[in-house]
C-alpha positions in Angstrom: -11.2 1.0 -21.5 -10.1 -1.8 -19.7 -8.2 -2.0 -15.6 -5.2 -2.5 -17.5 -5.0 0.1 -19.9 -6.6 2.6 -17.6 -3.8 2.0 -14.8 -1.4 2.7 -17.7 -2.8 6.5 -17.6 -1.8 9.1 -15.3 -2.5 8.6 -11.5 -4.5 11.1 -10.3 -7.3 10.2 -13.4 -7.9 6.5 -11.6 -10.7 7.4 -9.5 -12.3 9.7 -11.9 -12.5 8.2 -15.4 -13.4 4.4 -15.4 -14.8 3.3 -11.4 -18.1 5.7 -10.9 -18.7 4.3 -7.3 -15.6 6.2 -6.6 -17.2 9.6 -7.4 -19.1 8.7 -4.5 -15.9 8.5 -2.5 -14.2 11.5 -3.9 -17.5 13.4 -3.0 -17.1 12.5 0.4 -13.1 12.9 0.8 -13.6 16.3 -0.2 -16.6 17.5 2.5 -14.6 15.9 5.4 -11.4 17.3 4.1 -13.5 20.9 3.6 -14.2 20.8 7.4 -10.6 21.0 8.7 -9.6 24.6 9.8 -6.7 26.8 8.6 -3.1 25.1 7.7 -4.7 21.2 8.9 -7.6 22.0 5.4 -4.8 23.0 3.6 -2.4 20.5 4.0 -5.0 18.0 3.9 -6.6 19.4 0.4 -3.2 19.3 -0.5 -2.6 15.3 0.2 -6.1 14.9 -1.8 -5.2 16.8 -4.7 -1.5 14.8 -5.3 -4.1 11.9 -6.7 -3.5 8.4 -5.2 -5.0 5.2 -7.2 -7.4 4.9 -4.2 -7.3 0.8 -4.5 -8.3 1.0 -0.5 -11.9 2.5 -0.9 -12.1 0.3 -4.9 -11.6 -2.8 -2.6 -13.7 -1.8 0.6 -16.4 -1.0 -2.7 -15.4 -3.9 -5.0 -15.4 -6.5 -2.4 -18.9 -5.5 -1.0 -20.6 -5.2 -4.3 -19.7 -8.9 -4.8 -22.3 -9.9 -2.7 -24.8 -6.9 -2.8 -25.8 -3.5 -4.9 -23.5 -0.6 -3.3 -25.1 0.7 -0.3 -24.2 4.1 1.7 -22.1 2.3 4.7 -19.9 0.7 1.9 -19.3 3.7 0.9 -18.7 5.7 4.3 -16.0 2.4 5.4 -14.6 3.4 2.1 -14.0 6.8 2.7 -11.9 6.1 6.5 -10.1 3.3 4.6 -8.7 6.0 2.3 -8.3 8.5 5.1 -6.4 6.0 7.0 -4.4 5.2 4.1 -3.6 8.9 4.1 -2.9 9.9 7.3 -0.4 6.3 7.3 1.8 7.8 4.2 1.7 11.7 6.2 3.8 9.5 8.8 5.9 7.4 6.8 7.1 10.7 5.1 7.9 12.0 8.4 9.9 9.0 9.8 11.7 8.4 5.9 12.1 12.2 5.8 10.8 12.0 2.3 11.0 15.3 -0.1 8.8 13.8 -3.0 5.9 11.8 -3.1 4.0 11.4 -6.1 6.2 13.8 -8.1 4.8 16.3 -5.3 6.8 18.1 -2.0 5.8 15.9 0.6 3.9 17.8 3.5 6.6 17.4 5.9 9.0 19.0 3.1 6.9 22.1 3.2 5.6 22.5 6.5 7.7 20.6 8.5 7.5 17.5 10.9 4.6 19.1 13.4 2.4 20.5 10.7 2.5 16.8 8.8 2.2 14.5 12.1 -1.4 16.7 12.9 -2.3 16.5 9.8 -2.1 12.8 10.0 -3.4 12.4 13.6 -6.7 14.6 12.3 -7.0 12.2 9.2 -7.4 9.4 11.9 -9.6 11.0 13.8 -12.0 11.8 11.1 -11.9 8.2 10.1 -12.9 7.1 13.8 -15.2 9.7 13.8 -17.2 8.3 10.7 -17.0 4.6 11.9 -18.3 5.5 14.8 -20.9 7.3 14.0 -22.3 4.9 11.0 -21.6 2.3 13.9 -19.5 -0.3 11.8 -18.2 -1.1 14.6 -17.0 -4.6 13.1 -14.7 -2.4 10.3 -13.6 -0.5 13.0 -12.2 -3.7 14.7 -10.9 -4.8 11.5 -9.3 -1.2 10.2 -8.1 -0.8 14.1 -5.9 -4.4 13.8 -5.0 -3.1 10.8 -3.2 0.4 12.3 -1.5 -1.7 15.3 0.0 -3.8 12.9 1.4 -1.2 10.1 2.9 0.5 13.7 4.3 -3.0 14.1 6.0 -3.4 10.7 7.3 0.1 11.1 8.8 -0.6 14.3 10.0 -3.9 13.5 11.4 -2.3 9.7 13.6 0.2 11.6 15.1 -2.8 14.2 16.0 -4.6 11.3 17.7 -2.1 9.6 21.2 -3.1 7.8 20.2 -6.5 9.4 21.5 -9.9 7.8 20.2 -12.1 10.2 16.4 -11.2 8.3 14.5 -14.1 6.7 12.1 -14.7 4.3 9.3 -15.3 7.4 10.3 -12.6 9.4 10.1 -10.4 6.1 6.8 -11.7 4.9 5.1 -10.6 8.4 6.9 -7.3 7.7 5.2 -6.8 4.6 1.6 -8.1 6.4 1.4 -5.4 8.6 3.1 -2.6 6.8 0.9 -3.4 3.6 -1.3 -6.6 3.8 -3.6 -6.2 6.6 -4.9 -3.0 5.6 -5.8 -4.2 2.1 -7.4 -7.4 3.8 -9.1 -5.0 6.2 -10.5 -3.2 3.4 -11.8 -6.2 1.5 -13.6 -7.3 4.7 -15.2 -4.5 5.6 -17.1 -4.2 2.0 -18.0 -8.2 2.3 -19.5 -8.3 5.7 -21.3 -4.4 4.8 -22.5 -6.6 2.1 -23.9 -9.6 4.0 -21.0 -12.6 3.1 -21.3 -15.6 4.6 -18.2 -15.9 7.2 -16.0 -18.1 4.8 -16.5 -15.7 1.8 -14.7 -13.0 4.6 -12.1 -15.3 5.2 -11.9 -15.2 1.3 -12.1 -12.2 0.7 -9.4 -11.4 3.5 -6.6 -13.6 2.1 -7.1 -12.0 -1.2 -6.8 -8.9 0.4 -3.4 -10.1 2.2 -2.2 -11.6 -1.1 -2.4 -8.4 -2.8 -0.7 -6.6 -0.2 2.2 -8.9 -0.3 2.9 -8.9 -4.6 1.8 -4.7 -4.0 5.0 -4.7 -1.1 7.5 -6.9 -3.2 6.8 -5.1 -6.7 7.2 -1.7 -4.5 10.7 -3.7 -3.6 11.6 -4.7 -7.2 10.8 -0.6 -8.3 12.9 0.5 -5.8 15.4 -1.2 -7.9 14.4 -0.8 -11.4 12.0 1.6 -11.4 11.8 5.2 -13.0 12.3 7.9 -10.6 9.7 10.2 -12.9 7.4 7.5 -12.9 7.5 6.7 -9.6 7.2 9.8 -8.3 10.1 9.8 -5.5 14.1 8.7 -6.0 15.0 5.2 -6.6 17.5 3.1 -5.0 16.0 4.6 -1.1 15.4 0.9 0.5 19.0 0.0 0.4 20.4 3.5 1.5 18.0 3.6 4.3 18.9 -0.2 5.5 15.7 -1.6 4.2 16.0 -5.5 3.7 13.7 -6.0 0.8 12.8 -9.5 -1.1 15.3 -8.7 -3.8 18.1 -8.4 -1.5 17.1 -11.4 1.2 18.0 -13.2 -2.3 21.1 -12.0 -2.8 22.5 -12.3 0.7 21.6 -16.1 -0.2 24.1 -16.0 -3.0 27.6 -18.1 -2.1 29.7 -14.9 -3.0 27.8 -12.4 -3.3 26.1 -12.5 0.1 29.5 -12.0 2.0 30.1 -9.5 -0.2 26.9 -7.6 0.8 27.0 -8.3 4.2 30.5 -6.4 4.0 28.8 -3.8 2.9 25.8 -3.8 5.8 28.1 -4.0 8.4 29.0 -0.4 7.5 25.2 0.9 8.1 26.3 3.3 5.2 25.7 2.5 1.6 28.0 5.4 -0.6 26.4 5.8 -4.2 28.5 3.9 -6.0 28.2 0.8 -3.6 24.1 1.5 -4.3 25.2 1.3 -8.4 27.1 -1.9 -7.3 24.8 -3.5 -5.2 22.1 -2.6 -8.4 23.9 -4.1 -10.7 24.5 -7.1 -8.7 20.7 -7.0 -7.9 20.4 -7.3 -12.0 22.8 -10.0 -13.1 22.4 -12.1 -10.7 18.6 -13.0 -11.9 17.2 -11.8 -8.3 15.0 -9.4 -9.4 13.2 -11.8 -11.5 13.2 -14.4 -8.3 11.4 -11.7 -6.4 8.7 -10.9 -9.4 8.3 -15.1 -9.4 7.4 -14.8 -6.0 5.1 -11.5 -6.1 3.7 -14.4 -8.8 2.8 -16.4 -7.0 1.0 -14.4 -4.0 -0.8 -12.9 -6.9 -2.4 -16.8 -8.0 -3.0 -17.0 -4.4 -5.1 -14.1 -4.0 -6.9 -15.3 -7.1 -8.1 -18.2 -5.6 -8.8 -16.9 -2.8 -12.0 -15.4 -5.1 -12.6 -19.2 -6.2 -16.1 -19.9 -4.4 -17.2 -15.9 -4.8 -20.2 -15.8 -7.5 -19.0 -14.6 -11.4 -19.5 -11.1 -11.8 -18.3 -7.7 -13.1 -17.1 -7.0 -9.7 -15.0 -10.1 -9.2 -13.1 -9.8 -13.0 -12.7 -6.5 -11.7 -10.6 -7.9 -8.7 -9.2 -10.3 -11.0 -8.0 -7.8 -13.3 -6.7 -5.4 -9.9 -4.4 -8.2 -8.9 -3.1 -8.6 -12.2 -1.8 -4.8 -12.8 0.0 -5.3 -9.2 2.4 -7.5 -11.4 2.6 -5.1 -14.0 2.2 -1.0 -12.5 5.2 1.0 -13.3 4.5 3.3 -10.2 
């Protein structure tokens, strides 16, 4: 079975049916997540049970075994990648109030805001916990710029809300730290576990970064055109919630129809039918496919990024990751 077709199958059977060093991961997830006490386990067994396409811990995994056979520090940076990852979408479900996430109730939906914001603090903590006690003290550093900056993006994502005066650079650094930095985190971590030279890091980094950008903008374009079923959560949130996405920094750059939008900013309040509108607008106007150019092109970047790392089955397999960005459905 190859990445492609094996992305094509249901989420939660990623880890489990084609990647075996995941097992390893899974294993893991599931004795830290054991530990927790009371309503904390069983949110948390909860979160690991929705499934996930765990492409955190397969890069921390991927990007190490490069360089070197697997080794059990890859595989323990793996694990608080994943719990970081974790404990990240607990909060963005609190602050976006989300009901649904991967066709499941949210656990702030069904235990409310404190239950879900100590479920994430404890995911965070058990991720320190393991750094620091395997002393990878150099993926802490990385994993730890990577935290400050997704707080960043959040922050910065909820001052620009309903904001025209958003361009593509400020939006691009957006989609770094809510997205990109983690993922380039993630590759680092497994490349210096593994013994990379310094420039096959910085490699390995900007494919890392590249991925989270063409990851962000497709989650933009889905957003849009997705399937709610699919995707596991309603379409159409970005706009509604005064999210300026690639798709619509286009449009705003449209003679007629950017007045027309802005209009409709200035409002702070998107109605349903101006959502449909704005869609449709969105559609005709060929801006969608201008944003999936551009996720493109980020993903031939982080491509060749991998240019001076040695041919092997763990490379095609990065090769092939950054190809089903352009092409995943959820």
């Amino acid at each position: 079975m190859s990445l492609q077709q094996l992305y094509n199958t249901t989420e939660t059977s990623i880890p489990k049916l084609q990647f075996t060093e995941l097992l390893f991961v899974e294993d893991q997830l599931q004795i830290v997540l054991q530990k927790a006490d009371g309503l904390i386990q069983q949110t948390c067994i909860s979160l690991l049970e929705s499934g996930g396409k765990r492409i955190r811990p397969l890069l921390t995994l991927y990007s190490g075994m490069c360089f070197a056979p697997l080794n059990p520090l890859m595989i323990q940076a793996a694990v608080a990648s994943e719990l970081i990852h974790m404990a990240s979408l607990i909060h963005d479900d609190v602050i976006d109030e989300s009901a649904t996430r991967r066709g499941n109730p949210t656990i702030v939906s069904q235990y409310g805001n404190h239950a879900a914001i100590l479920t994430g603090d404890y995911l965070f903590a058990e991720a320190f916990s393991i750094l620091s006690r395997q002393q990878l003290l150099t993926c802490m550093t990385y994993l730890v710029d990577a935290i400050q900056a997704m707080c960043h993006g959040e922050v910065t994502q909820a001052d620009e809300q309903f904001s025209a005066s958003v361009d593509l650079d400020s939006y691009f650094s957006r989609i770094a730290k809510k997205t990109g930095i983690l993922l380039a985190a993630c590759c680092q971590s497994g490349a210096i576990l593994a013994g990379a030279t310094s420039e096959e890091i910085t490699g390995m980094r900007n494919y890392g970064l590249n991925l989270g950008y063409a990851y962000q903008i497709t989650d933009d374009i889905l957003d849009i055109n997705g399937d709610a079923v699919s995707l596991g959560k309603p379409v159409g949130a970005d706009l509604v919630n005064g999210n300026i996405t690639l798709p619509i920094l286009y449009l705003l750059d449209k003679p007629i129809y950017g007045s027309w939008l802005r209009e409709i900013m200035k409002l702070r309040k998107v109605t349903h039918q101006g959502n449909q509108s704005v869609r449709e607008a969105l559609i005709s106007t060929g801006c969608l496919e201008q944003a999936y150019a551009t996720a493109t092109q980020c993903i031939i970047n982080a491509k060749e990024s991998l240019g001076a790392i040695p041919s092997s089955p763990y490379k095609q397999t990065l090769l092939d990751l950054a190809d089903m960005i352009l092409h995943r459905k959820a």
